[in-house]
C-alpha positions in Angstrom: 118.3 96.4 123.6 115.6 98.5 121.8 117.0 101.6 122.9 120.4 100.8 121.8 119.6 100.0 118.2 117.2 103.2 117.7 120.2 105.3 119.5 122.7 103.3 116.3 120.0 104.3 113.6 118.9 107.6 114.8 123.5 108.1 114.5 124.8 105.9 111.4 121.0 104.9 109.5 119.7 106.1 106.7 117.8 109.7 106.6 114.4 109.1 106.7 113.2 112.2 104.6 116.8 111.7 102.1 115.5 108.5 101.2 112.0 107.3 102.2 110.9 103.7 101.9 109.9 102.3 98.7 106.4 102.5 97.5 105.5 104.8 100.7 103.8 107.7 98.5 101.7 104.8 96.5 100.8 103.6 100.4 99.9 106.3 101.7 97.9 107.2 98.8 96.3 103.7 99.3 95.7 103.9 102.9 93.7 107.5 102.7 91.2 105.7 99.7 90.3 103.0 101.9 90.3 105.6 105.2 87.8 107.9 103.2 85.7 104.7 101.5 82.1 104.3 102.7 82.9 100.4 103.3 85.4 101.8 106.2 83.0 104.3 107.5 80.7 101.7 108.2 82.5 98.9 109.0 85.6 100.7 110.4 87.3 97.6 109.9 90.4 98.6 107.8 91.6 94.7 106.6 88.0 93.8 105.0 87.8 97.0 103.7 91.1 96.7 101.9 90.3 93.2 100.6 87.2 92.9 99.9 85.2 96.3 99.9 86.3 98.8 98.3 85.4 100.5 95.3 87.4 101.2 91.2 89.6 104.0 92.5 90.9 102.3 95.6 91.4 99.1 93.8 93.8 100.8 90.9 95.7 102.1 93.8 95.9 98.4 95.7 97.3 97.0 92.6 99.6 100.1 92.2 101.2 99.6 95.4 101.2 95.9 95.0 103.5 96.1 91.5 105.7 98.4 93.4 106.2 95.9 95.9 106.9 93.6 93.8 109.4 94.9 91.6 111.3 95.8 95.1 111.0 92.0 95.7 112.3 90.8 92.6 115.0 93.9 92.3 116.2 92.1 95.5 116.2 88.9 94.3 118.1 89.3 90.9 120.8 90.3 92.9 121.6 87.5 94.7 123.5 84.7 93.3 121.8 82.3 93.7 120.2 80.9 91.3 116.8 79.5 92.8 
């Protein structure tokens, strides 16, 4: 069943490098901070390190990517109609 829905997205989906998914630069730019952090070197543990040790830089980029993701959510949302 996987093979037939990758074989339907690689034909009729989206293009992948046309239209990337939302907030991947701020993620990516989040993932190499916490990658390269001296709490990850030591730890290696990738989930602590991203909520609880890491340092200024890394943290302006976690909330960066976290206000992109959100303003997808809500984007979402508003179009709906319903109004819960």
């Amino acid at each position: 069943m996987d093979k037939l829905f990758k074989f339907v997205d690689d034909k009729i989906g989206p293009d992948k490098e046309k239209h990337p998914r939302a907030c991947l630069e701020d993620r990516e730019m989040l993932m190499e901070c916490v990658l390269e952090s001296d709490c990850f070197k030591q730890n290696n543990n990738f989930t602590y390190c991203l909520r609880e040790g890491i340092d200024k830089s890394c943290k302006a980029l976690r909330y960066n990517y976290f206000r992109c993701r959100r303003s997808t959510v809500f984007w979402e949302k508003s179009l709906r109609d319903d109004p819960r």
